[in-house]
N, C-alpha and C positions, 0 to 999 in steps of 0.2 A: 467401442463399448458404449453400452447406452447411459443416460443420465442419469437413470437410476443408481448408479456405480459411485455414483462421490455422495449422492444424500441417503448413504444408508448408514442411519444414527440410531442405532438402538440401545441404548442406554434404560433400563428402566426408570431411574433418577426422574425422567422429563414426566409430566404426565402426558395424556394421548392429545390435545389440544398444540403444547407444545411443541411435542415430535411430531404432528401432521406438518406444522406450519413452517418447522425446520427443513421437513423434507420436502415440501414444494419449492419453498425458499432457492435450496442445494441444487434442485435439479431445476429450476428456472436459470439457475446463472450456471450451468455446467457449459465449457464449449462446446457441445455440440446443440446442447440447443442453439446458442444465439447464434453458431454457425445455419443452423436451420432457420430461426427468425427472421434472420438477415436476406435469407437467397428466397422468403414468402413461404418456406413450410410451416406452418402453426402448428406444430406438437406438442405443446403444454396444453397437458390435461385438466379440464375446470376442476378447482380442490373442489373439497368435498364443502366448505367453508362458506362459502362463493355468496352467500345470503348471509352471514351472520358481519354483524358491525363490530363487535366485540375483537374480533379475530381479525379482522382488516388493521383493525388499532394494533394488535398484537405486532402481525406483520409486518406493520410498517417503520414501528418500533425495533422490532430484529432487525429489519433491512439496515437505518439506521446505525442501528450499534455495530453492525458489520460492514460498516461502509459500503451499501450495494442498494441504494436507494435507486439510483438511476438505472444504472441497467435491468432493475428487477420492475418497474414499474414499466419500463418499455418493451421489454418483452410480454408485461400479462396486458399491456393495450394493445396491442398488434391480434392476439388470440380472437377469433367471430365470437366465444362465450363471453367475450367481458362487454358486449352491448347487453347480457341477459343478466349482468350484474345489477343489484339495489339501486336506483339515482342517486342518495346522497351518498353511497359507498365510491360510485362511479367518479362524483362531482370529487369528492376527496382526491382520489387516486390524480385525474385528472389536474387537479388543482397545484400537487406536490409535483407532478411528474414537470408541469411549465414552469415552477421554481427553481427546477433540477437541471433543466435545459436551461434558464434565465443564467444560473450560475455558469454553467459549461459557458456558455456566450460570454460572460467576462472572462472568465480564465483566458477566452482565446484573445481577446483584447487586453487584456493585463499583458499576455507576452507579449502578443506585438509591439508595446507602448515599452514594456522593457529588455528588448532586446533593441529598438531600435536607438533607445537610448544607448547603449552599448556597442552597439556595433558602428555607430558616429564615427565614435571614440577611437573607434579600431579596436576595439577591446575582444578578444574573442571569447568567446560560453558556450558549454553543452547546455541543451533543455535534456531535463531528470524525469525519471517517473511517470506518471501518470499522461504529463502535456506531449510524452515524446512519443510511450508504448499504443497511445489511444490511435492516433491517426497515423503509426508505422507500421504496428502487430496487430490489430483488432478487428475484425469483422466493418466495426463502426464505431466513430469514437463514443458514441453513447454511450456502448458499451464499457467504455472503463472510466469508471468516476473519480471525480476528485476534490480536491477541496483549498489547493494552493499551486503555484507556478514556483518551481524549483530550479533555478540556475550555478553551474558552476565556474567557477570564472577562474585564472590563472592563480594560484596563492601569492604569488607578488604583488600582484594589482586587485588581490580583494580591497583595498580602504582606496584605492583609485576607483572601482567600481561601486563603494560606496559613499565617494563622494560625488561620482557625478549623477546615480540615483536620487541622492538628498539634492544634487540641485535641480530637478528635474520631478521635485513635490513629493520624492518618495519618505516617508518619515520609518524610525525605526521603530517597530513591536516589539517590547519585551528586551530583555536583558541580554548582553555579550559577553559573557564572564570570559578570562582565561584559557585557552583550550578548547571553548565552543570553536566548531569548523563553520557555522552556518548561523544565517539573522534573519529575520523576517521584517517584513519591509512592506507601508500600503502609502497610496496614495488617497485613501480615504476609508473612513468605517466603513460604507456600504457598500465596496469593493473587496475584493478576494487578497492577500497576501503575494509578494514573490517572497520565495526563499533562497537566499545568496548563499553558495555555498563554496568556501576556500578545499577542501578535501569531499571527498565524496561522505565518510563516517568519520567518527571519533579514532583515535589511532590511530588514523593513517598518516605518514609519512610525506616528507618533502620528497623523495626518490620516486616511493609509489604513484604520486599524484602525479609527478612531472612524465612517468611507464603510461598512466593511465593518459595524459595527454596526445603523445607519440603515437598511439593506437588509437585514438579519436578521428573520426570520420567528420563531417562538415555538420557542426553543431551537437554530435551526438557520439556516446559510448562504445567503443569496438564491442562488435557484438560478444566476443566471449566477456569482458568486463561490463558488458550490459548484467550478463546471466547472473555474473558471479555476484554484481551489486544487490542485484533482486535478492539471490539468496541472504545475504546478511542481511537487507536492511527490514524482507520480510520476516525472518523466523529468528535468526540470530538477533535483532532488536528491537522487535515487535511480536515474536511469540506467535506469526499466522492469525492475528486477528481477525485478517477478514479473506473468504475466498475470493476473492478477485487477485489477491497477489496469487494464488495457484495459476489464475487464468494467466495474469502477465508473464511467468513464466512457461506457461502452455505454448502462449500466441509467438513468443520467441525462439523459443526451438523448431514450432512445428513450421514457422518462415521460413520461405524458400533462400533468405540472405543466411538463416542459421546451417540449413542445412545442408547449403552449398560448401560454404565459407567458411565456419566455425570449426575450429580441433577441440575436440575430447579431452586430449592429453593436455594441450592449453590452458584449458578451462580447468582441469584436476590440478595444474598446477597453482591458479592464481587462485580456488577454493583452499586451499592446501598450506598458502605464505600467512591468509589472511584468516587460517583458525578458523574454518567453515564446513569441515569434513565433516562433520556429525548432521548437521544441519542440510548440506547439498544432499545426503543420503535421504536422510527422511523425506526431502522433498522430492526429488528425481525420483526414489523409489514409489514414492505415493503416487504422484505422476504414472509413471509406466504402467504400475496394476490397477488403479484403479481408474483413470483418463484416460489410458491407450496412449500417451505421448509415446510420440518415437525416439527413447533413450537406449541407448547401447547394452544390454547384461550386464556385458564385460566392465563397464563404468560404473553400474551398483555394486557387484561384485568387488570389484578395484575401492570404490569408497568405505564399504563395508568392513575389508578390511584394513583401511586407514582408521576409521572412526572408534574399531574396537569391539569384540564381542559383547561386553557387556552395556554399553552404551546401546547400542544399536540394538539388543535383545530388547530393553527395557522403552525403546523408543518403537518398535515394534507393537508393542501392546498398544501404544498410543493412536498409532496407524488405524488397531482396529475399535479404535474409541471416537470417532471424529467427531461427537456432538462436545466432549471437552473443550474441542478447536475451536468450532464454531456457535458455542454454546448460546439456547435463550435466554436464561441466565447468567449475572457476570461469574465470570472465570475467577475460582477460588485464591486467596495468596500463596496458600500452600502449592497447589496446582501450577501457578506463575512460576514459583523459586524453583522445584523440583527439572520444568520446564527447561528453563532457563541455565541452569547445569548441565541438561542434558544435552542439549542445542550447542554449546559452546567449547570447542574441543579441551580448551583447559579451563579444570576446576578454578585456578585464581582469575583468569580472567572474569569469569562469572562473579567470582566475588568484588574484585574493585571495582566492577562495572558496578553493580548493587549499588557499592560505596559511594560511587560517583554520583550515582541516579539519586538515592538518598540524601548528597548534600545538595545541590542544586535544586532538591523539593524541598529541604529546609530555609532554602537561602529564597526561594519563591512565595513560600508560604507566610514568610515574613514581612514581604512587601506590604505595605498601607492599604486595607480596604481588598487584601487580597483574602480569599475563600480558599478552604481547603480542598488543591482539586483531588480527581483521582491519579493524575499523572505530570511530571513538569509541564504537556509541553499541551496541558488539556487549560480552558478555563481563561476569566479576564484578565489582562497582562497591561500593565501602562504603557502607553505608548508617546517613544521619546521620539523628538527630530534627531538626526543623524547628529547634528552638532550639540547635543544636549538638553535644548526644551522640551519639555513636558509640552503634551497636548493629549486630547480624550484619549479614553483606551475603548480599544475595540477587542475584541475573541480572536485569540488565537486559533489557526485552524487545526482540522486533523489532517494525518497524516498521508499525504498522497501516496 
């Protein structure tokens, strides 16, 4: 299916400035473009835009708030029309897109530097997320951006992993209340985070973790617990923020490791223990009709009815709303909570999660000199040494 098919946003809500910008945006990052980017086809069409500065700022602004600065910047340099762009539009674009790559080059030395610290040790770790999907499943890692180094480490020897981080200059960012499964962790402000992670999400279990280990492949996720992770940690607790987790789970199915290797029926069951049935449907279903990914019927059908008629009716309407998703504007509370219900196969969960998320923004918001973010995990955070000292605070990042 062409690209066209994921950036069709027609909401009247947006005005037409807006929804133009939305829809190049959408169909710049769809996979098949960047599949076409990548093998030298240019088929991104010059917006209609392409001269005005006003609208570049727009743009670049959405990219940002949708996490897809990089990949969307390097697909519209690649294009023969963007030498017929403005010079200082150009010089801009240009300018973000080498910051964007500055960063990628750390993230890949941030892991190297802490994995090698770990792996000394003997310690073993999967790499998570964005550090693992970019150069396994992606065209090119440019194309999947990120913004931190996400590691998992055994839950017995997370504070062994965290001590030999700390001696090794890693200090700790931000708070480790109770129950948190994950810490963030820099070797300096002007460097990128790792995130240490004891459990993959919140919830999960000492059984699960150790299932999820047994299924681990050399440094990385058995591919159906790849899948299933993506779905929770994109829509079940993050809401779809940004299209680029559509692509990670694009780029993993439609891999020859997935397609070879991966069971159906595996996969419906580990979506299935971990409260994701409503959520793997929206998305695999969104997927299939409007990406062309290669999902089974028989597996939407089979979710669909896990997930419940009414649920899935009501999530249905959403499907054909997608400027909500990936809206120019932020995304309403009301919109968020509804969301949020909907995505989570049981109603309390939804709720103590809320609960959860809400004490932790109170217990954050209280810290010294701290600003009200819009999210726990958004915004300045003090940043302690592993053994206690205070030292400068740097930004927390966002979410890979």
């Amino acid at each position: 299916m062409g690209a066209e098919a994921l950036a069709v946003i027609a909401s009247t809500s947006l005005d037409i400035s807006d929804r133009v910008i939305s829809d190049f945006v959408l169909a710049a990052l769809h996979p098949e473009t960047l599949c076409k980017v990548s093998s030298g086809e240019l088929t991104l069409n010059r917006p209609s835009f392409f001269q005005q500065n006003e609208a570049w700022d727009a743009l670049l602004g959405y990219a940002e708030r949708i996490h897809a600065t990089l990949p969307l910047l390097s697909v519209i340099s690649r294009n023969a029309w963007f030498a017929e762009v403005a010079p200082p539009i150009r010089a801009k674009i240009e300018t973000a897109l080498r910051r964007e790559r500055a960063i990628l080059a750390l993230l890949e030395c941030e892991l190297e530097a802490a994995l090698s610290v770990l792996q000394r040790a003997g310690l073993p770790c999967i790499v998570l997320k964005g550090m693992d999907l970019g150069p396994r499943y992606y065209p090119e890692c440019i194309f999947r951006p990120m913004r931190d180094v996400d590691l998992l480490v055994p839950s017995a020897r997370f504070e062994e992993a965290l001590s030999l981080l700390a001696q090794n200059g890693y200090a700790q960012v931000g708070p480790l209340p109770p129950g948190r499964v994950r810490v963030e962790l820099g070797r300096s402000p002007d460097l990128p985070t790792v995130e240490l992670h004891r459990h993959l999400q919140e919830g999960d279990t000492e059984e699960q973790t150790a299932a999820i280990w047994s299924r681990s492949r050399e440094m990385a996720l058995g591919i159906e617990d790849q899948l299933a992770f993506l779905i929770r940690h994109s829509l079940v607790q993050h809401l779809l923020e940004s299209p680029v987790w559509l692509n990670d789970l694009h780029f993993v199915i439609e891999s020859p490791e997935f397609q070879q290797r991966a069971s159906w029926k595996r996969l419906l069951t580990l979506i299935e223990a971990r409260s994701s049935t409503c959520a793997a449907w929206f998305a695999l279903s969104l997927l299939r009709s409007r990406v062309g990914t290669r999902i089974p019927q028989e597996l939407i059908t089979e979710l669909r009815g896990r997930a419940g008629r009414l649920r899935t009716g009501l999530l249905e309407q959403r499907k054909k709303n997608l400027d909500a998703w990936f809206t120019v504007a932020h995304r309403s509370p009301g919109w968020v909570i509804s969301s949020r219900f909907l995505l989570r196969d049981n109603a309390w969960d939804a709720v103590s999660y809320a609960i959860r998320r809400s004490a932790l923004y109170q217990r954050l918001s209280q810290r010294p000199g701290r600003s009200s973010p819009t999210r726990p995990q958004d915004g300045p955070t003090a940043r302690t040494a592993v053994g206690g000292t205070p030292v400068p605070s740097i930004d927390e990042p966002k979410s890979s």
